[in-house]
C-alpha positions as CSV (number, residue, x, y, z in Angstrom):
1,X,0.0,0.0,0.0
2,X,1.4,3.6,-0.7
3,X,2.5,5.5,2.4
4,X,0.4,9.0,2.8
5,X,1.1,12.2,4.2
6,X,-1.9,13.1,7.3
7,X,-2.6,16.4,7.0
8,X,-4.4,18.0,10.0
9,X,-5.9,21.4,11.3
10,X,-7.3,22.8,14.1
11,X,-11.0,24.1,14.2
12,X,-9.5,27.8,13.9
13,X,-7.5,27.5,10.9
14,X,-9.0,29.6,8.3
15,X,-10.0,28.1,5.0
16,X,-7.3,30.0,3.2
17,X,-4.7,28.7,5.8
18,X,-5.2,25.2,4.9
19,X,-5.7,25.6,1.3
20,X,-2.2,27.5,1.1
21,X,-1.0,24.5,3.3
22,X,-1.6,22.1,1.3
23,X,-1.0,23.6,-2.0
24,X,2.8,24.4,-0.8
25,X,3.3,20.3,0.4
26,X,1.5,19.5,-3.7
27,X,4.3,21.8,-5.2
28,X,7.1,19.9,-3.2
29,X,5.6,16.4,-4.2
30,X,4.8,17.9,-7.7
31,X,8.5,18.5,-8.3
32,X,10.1,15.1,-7.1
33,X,8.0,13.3,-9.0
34,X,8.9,15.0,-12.5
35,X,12.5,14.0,-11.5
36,X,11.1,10.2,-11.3
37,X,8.7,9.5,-14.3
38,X,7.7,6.0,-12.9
39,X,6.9,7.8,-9.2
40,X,4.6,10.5,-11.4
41,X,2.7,8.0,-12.8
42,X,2.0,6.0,-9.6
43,X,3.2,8.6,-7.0
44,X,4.4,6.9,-4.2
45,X,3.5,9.2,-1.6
46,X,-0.4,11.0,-1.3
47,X,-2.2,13.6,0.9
48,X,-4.9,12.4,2.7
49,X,-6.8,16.1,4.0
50,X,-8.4,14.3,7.7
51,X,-8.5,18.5,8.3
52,X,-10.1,19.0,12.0
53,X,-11.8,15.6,12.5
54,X,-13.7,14.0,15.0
55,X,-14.5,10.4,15.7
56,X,-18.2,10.4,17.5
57,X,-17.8,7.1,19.2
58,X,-15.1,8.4,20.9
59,X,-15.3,12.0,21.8
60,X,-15.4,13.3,24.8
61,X,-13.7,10.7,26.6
62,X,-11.8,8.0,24.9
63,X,-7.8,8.7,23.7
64,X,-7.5,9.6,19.9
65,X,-11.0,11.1,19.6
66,X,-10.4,13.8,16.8
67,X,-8.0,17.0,16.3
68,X,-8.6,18.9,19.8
69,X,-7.8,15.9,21.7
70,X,-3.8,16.0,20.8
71,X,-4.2,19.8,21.7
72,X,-6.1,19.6,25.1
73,X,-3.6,17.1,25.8
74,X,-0.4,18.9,24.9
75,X,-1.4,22.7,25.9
76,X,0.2,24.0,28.4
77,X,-2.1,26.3,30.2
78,X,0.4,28.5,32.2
79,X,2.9,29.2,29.3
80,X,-0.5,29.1,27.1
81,X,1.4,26.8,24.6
82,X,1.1,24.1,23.2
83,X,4.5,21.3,24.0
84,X,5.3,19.9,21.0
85,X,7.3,17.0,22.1
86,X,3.9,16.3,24.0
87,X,2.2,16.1,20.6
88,X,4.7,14.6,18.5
89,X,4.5,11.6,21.0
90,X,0.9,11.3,20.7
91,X,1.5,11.5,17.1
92,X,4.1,8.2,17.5
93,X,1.9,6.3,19.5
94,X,-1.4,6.7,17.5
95,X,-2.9,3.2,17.1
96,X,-2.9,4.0,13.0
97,X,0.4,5.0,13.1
98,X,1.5,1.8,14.4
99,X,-0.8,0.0,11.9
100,X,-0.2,2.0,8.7
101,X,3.0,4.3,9.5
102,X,2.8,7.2,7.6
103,X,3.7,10.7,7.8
104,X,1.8,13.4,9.7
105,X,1.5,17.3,9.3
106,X,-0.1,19.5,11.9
107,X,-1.4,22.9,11.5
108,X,-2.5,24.5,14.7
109,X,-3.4,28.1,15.5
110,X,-2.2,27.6,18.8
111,X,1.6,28.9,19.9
112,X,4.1,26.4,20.2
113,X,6.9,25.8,22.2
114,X,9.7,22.7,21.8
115,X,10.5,23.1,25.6
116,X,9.3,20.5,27.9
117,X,6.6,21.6,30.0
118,X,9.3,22.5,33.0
119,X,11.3,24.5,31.0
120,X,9.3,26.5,29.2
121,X,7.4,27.6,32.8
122,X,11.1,29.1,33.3
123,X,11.3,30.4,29.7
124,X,7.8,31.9,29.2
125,X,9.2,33.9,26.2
126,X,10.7,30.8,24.1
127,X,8.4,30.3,21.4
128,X,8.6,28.0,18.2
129,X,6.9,28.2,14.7
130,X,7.5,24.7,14.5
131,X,8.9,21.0,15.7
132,X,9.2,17.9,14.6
133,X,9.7,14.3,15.0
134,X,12.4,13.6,11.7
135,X,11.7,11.2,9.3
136,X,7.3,10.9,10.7
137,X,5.9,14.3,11.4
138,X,6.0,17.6,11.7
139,X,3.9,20.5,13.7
140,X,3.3,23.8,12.6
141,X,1.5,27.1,14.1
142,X,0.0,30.3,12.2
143,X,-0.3,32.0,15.5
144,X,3.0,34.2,14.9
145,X,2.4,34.4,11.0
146,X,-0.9,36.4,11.9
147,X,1.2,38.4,13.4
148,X,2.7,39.9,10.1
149,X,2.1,42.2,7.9
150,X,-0.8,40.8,5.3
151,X,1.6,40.7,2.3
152,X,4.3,38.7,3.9
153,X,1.5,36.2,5.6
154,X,1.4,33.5,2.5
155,X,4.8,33.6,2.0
156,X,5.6,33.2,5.2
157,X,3.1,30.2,5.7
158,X,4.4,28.2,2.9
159,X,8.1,28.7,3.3
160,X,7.2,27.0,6.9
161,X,4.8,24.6,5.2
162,X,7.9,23.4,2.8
163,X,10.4,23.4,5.9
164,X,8.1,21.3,7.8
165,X,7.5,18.9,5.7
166,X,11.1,18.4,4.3
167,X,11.7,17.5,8.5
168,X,8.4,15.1,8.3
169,X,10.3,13.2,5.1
170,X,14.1,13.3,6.8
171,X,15.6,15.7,4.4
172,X,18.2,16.6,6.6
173,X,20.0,13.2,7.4
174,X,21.4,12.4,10.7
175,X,23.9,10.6,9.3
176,X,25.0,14.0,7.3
177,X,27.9,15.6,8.4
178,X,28.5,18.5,6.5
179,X,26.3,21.9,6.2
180,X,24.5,20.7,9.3
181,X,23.2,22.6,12.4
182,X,21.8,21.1,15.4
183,X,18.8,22.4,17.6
184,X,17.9,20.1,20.0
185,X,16.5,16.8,18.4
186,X,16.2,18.1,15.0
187,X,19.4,18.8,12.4
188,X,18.8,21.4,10.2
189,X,20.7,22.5,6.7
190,X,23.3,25.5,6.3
191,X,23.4,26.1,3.0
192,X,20.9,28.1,1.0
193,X,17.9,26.0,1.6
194,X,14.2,25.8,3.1
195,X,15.2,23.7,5.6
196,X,17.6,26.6,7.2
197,X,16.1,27.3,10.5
198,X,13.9,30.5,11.5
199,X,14.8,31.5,14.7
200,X,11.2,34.2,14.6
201,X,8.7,35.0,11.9
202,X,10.5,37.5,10.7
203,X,13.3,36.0,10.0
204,X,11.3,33.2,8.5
205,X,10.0,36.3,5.8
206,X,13.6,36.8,4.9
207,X,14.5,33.0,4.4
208,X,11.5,32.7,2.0
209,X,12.5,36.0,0.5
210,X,15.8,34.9,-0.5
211,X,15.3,31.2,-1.3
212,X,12.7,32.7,-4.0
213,X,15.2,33.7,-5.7
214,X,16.3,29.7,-6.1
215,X,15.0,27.6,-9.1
216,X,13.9,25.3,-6.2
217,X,13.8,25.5,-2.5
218,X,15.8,22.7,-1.3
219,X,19.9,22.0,-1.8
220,X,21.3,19.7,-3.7
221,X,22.0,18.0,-0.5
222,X,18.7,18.1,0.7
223,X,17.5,16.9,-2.1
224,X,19.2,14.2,-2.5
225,X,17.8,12.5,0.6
226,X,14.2,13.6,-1.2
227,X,14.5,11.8,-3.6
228,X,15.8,8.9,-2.0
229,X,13.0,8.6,-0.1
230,X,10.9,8.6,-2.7
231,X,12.5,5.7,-4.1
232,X,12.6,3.6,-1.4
233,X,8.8,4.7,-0.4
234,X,8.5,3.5,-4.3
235,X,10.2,0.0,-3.7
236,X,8.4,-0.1,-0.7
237,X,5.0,-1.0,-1.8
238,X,5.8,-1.8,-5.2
């Protein structure tokens, strides 16, 4: 069976939000496949769009019940945060990740911090646009790119979209040694790249603004481990 890429939101992501989402993860699929003929005829990878669902049955009370459950269960209601490597767990232990792995994206509206719930209480100010568990999924907030000016919003949101995913899919290898830079569990790339990190959202504008510029976003580095992954996702379930 072909490996899929989750795609989730929460209840306040606009329409526009997600749309712009999702159309930034289609252009980065788009492109590696025209670079493998056989994988753009029978892609190996798809988006399946769950958006903010809900399993009746389940909700209120039972684990896994829909969208708000991962965040009720990860917000932190004194740094009013969520904690990502709360989420990202949840996200690992899913039952349907165990049963079908796949890879996950998250889009919440809520702020985010990568500090364990401890830590951030003694860092109120950290904040994060986005985390991620490498090589399964990614989480992703709008909460500071509403904070920008209207005409930098979009490009802001899909720069981060791209950056996220390219963690989701392991484009920076942790066996890689060169053009490498560490922050905490994720590696992330040096050169000229999407998957630079964005310390704020403002600095996040200027990293899209310049790798615009680019005939593509990602390295030659990065994209190397890209497309290897999409041939072995190929030979996977061929």
């Amino acid at each position: 069976m072909a490996k899929y890429i989750s795609v989730t939101w929460a209840e306040g992501i606009t329409e526009h939000e997600h749309t712009l989402a999702v159309s930034a993860l289609e252009q980065v699929l788009r492109w590696l496949n025209l670079r493998h003929p056989a994988a753009f005829e029978d892609p190996p990878l798809h988006i399946h769009l769950f958006g903010n669902w809900v399993i009746p049955p389940l909700a209120p009370d039972k684990p896994y019940w829909g969208t708000q459950w991962y965040i009720n269960r990860s917000y932190d209601e004194e740094v009013e945060r969520v904690i990502t490597p709360v989420f990202l767990e949840l996200v690992r232990q899913e039952p349907w990740q165990k049963a079908e792995p796949h890879y996950d994206i998250a889009l919440l509206e809520q702020d985010l911090t990568d500090f364990p719930a401890p830590l951030a209480r003694l860092r109120p100010a950290h904040y994060t646009l986005s985390s991620s568990f490498p090589g399964m999924s990614a989480i992703l907030s709008v909460h500071r790119i509403r904070m920008l000016p209207e005409g930098q919003r979009d490009l802001a949101l899909m720069r981060l979209v791209r950056h996220c995913l390219g963690h989701a899919l392991g484009a920076v290898d942790f066996t890689r040694k060169d053009d490498v830079a560490r922050l905490g569990l994720e590696l992330h790339c040096s050169n000229r790249c999407v998957m630079r990190h964005a310390d704020d959202e403002n600095e996040l504008v200027e990293l899209a603004r310049d790798e615009s510029e680019l005939p593509w976003d990602f390295c030659p580095t990065c994209t190397r481990t890209l497309q290897s992954v999409m041939v072995r996702e190929s030979y996977t379930w061929n």
